[in-house]
Backbone as ProteinMPNN parsed JSONL, in Angstrom:
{"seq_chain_A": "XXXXXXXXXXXXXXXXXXXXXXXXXXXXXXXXXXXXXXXXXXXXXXXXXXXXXXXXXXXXXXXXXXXXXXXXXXXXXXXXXXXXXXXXXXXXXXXXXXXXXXXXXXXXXXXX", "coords_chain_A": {"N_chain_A": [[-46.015, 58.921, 28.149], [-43.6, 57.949, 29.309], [-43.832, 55.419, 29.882], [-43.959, 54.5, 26.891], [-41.465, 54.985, 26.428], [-40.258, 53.284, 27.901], [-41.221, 50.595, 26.523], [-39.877, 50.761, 23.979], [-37.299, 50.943, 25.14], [-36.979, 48.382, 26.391], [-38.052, 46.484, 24.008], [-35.469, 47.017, 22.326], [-33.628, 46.29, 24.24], [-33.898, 43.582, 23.827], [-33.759, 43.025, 21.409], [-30.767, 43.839, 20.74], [-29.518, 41.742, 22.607], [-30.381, 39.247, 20.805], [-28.834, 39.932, 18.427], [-26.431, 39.745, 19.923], [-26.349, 37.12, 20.465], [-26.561, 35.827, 17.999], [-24.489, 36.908, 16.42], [-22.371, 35.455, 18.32], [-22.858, 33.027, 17.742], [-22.271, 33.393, 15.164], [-19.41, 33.639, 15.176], [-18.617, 31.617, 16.52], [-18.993, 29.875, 14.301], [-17.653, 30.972, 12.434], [-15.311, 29.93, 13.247], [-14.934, 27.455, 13.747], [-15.398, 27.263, 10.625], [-13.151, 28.064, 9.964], [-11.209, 26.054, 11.39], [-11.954, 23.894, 9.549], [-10.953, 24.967, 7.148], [-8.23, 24.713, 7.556], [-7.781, 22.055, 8.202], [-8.339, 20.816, 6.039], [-6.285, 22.303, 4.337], [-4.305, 21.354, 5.638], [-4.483, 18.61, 4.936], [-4.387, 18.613, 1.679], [-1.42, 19.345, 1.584], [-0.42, 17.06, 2.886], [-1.521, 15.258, 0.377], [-0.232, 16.262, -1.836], [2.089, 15.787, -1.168], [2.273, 13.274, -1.201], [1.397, 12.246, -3.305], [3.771, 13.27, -5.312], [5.979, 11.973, -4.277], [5.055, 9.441, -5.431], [5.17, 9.369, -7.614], [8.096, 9.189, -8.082], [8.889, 7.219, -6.614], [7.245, 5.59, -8.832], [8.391, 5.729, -10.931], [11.157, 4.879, -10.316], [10.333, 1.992, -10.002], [9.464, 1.676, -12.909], [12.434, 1.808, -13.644], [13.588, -0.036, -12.05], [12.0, -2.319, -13.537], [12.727, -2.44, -16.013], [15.477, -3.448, -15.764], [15.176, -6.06, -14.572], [13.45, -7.12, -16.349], [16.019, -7.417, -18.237], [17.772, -8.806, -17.007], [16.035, -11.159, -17.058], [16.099, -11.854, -19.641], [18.85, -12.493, -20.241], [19.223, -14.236, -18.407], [17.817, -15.984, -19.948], [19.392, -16.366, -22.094], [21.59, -17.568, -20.946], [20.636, -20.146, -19.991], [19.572, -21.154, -22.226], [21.833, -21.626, -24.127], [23.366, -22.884, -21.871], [21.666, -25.435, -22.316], [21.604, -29.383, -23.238], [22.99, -30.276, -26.2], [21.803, -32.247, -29.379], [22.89, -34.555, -29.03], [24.223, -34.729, -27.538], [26.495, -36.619, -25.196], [25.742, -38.553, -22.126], [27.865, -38.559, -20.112], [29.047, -35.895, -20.347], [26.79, -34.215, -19.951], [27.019, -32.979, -16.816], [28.825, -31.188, -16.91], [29.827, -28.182, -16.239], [31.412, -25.895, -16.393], [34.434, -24.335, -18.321], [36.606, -25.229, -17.295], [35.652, -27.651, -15.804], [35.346, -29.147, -18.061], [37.995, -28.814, -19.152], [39.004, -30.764, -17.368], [37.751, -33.138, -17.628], [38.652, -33.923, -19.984], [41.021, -34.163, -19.394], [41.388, -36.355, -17.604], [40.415, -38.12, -19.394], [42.382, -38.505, -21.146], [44.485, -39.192, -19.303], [43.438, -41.846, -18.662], [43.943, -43.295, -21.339]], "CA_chain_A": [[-44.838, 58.874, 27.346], [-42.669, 57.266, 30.148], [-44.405, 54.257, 29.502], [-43.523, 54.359, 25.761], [-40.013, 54.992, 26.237], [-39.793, 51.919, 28.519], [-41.216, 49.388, 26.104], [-38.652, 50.588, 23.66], [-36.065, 50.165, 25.763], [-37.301, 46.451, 26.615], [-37.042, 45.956, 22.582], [-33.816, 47.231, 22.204], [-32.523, 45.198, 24.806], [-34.614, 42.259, 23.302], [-32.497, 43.136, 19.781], [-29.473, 43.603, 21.504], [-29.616, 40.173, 23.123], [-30.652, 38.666, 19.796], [-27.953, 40.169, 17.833], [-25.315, 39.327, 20.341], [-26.418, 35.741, 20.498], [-26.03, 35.869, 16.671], [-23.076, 37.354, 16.529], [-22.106, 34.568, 19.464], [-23.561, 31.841, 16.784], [-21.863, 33.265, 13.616], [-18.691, 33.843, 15.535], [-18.272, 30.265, 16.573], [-19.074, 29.363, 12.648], [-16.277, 31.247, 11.291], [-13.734, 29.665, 13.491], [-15.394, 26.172, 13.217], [-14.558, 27.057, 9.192], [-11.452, 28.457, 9.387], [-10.652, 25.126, 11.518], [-12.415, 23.186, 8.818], [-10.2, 25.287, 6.099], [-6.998, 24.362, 8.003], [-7.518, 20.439, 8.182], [-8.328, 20.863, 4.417], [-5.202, 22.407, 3.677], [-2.995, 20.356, 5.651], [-4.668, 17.243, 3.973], [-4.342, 18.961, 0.59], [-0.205, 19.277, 1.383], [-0.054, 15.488, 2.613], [-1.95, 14.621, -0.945], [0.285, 16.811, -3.115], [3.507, 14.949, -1.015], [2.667, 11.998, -1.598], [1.573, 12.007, -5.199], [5.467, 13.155, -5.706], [6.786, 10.542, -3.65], [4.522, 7.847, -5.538], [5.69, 9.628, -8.368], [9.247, 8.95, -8.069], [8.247, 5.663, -6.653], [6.748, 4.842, -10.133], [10.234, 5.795, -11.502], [12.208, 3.759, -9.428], [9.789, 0.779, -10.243], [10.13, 1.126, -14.09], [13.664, 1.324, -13.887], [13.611, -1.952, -11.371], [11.157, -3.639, -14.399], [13.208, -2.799, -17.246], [16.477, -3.884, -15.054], [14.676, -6.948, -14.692], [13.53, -8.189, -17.824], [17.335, -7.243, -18.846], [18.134, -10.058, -16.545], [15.457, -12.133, -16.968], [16.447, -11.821, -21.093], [20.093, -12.728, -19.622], [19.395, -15.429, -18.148], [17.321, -17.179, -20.714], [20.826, -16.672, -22.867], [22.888, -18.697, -20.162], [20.413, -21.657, -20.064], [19.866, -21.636, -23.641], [23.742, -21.709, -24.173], [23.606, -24.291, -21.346], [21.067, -27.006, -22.956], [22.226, -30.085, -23.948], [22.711, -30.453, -27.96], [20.695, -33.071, -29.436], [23.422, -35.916, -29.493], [25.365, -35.125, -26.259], [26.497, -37.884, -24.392], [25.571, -38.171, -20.531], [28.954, -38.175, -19.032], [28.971, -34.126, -20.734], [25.961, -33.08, -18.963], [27.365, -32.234, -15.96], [30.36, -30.131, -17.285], [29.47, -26.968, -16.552], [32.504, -24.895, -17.023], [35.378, -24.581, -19.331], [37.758, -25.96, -15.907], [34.528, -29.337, -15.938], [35.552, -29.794, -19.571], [39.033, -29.397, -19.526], [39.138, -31.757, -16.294], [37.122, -34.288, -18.217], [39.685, -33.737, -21.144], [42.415, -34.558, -19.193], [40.941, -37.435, -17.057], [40.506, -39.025, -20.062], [43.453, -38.803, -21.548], [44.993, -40.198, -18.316], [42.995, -43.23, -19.091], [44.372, -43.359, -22.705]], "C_chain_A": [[-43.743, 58.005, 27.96], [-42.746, 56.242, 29.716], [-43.879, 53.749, 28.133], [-42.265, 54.071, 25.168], [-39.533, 53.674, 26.726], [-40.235, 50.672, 27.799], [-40.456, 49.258, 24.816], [-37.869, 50.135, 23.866], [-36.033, 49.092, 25.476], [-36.74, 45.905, 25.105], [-35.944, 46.398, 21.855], [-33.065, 46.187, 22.738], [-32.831, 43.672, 24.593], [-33.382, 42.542, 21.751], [-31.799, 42.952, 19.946], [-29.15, 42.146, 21.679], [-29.932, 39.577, 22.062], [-29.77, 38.76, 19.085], [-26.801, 39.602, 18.613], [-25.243, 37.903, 20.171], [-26.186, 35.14, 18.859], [-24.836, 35.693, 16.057], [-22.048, 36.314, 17.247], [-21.837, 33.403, 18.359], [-22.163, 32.137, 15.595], [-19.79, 33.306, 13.92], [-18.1, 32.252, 15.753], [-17.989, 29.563, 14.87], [-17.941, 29.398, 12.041], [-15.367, 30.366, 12.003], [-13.744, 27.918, 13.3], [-15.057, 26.046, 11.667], [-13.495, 27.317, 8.893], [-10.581, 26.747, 10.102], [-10.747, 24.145, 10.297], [-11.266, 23.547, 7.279], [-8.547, 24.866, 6.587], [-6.711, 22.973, 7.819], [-7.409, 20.057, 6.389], [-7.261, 21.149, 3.811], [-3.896, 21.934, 4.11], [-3.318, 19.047, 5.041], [-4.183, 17.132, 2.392], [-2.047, 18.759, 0.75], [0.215, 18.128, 1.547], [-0.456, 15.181, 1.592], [-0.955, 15.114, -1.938], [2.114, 15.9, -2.731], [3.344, 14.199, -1.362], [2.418, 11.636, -2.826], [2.625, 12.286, -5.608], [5.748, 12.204, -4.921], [6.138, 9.317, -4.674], [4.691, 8.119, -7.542], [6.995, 9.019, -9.217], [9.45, 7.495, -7.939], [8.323, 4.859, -8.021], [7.774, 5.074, -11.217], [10.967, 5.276, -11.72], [11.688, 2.28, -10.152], [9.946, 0.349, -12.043], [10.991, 0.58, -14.179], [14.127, 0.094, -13.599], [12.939, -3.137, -12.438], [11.994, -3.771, -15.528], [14.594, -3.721, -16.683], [16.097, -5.403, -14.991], [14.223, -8.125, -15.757], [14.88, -8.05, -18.443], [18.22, -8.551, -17.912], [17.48, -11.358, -16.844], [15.833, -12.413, -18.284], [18.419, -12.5, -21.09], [20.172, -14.218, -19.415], [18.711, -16.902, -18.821], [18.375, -17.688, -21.813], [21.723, -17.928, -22.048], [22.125, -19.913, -20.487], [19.998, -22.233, -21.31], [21.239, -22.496, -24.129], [24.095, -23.2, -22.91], [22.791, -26.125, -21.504], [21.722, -27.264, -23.061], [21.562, -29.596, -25.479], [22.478, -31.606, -28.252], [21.263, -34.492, -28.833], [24.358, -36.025, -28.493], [25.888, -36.157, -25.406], [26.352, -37.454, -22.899], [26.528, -37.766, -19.77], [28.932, -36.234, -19.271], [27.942, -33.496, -20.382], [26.322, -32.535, -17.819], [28.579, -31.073, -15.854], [29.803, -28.99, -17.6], [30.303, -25.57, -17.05], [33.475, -25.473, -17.553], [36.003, -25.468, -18.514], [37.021, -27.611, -16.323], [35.267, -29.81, -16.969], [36.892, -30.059, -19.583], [39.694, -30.617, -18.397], [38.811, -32.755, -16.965], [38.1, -35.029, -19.34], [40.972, -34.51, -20.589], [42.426, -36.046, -18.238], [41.141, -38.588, -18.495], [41.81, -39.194, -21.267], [44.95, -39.143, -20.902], [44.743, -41.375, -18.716], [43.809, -43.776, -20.61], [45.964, -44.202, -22.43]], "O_chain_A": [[-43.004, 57.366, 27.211], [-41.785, 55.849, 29.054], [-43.364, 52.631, 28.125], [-41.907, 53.436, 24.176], [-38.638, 53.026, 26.182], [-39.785, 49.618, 28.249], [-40.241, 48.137, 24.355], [-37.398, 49.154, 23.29], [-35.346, 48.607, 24.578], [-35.709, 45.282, 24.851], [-35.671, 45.993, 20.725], [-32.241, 45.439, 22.211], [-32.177, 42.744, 25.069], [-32.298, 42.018, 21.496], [-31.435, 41.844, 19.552], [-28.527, 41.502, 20.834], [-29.537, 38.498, 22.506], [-29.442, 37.633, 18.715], [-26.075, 38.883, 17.927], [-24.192, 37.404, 19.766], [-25.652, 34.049, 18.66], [-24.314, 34.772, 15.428], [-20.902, 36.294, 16.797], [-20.711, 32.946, 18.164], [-21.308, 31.31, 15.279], [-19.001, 33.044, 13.013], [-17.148, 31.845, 15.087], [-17.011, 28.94, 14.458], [-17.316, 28.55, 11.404], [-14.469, 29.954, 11.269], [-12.818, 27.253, 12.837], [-14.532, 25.006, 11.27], [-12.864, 27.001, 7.885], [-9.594, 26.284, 9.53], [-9.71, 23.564, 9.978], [-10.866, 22.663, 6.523], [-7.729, 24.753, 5.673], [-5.628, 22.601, 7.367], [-6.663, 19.304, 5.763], [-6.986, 20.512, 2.795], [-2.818, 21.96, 3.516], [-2.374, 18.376, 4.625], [-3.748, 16.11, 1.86], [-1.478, 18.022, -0.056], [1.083, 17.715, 0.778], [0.388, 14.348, 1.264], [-0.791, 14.402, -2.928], [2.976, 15.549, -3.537], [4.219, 13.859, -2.159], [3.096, 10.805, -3.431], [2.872, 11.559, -6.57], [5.502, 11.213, -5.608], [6.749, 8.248, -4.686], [4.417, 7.325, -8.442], [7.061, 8.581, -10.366], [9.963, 6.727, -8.752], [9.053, 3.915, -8.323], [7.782, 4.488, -12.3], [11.544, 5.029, -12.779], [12.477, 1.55, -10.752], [10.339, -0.73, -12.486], [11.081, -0.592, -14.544], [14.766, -0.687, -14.304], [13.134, -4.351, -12.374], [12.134, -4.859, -16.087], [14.731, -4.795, -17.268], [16.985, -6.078, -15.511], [14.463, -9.32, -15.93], [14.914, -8.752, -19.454], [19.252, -9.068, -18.34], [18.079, -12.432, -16.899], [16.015, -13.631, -18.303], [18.966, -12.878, -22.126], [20.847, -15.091, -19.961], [18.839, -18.1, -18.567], [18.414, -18.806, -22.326], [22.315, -18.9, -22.517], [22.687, -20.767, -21.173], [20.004, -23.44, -21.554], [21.444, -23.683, -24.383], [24.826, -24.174, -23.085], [23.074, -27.261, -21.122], [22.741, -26.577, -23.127], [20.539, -29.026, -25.859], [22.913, -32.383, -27.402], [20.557, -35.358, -28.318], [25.15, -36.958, -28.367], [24.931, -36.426, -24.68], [26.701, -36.36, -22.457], [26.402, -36.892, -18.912], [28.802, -35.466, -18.317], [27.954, -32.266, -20.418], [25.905, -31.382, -17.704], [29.007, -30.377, -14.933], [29.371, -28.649, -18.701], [29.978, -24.618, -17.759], [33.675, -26.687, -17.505], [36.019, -26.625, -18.936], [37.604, -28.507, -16.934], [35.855, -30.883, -16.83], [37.279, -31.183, -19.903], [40.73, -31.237, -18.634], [39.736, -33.567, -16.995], [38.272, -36.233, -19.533], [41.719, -35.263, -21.213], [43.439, -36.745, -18.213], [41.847, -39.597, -18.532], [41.893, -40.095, -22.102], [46.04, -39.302, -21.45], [45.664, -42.071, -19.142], [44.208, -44.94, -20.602], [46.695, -44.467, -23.384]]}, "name": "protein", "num_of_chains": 1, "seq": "XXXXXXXXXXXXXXXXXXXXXXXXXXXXXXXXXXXXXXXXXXXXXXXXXXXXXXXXXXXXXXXXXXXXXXXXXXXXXXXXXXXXXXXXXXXXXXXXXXXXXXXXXXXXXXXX"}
């Protein structure tokens, strides 16, 4: 019977030792996933920042496009408005402001 009891034992402490090393194994696992669940959810809070930031971003950038063609629509008025007209004479191309013109105006009616 002695005998019997002692090769119990042996596989007990054969189980034992199997289970702990298990236990050892599955123990490492979880913390290997809980690290794995941590990098995940700080990646997940940099993704949710910056889709609002690129958000706001894309906000900003309308407003800068419509702002833009409201100039660019601006400035096709000035150089419209500043062509020559069909029959202008050359000396009047360079008169760009009212001051050009009435300088020109009065130059020549020095000459006069």
């Amino acid at each position: 019977m002695a005998l019997v009891l002692n090769e119990e034992g042996s596989t007990s402490e054969r189980e034992i030792s199997k289970l702990r090393a298990r236990n050892e194994s599955l123990s490492a696992r979880v913390t290997k996933l809980e690290a794995d669940l941590h990098d995940r959810e700080e990646k997940a809070k940099i993704h949710t920042d910056t889709m609002a930031e690129l958000r706001v971003v894309r906000g900003d950038l309308a407003k800068l496009e419509e702002k833009k063609r409201s100039v660019d629509d601006r400035v096709a008025e000035l150089e419209a408005a500043m062509a020559p007209a069909n029959h202008e004479p050359e000396e009047a191309l360079g008169l760009v402001t009212r001051a050009d013109l009435v300088g020109k105006i009065k130059d020549i009616a020095d000459d006069c």
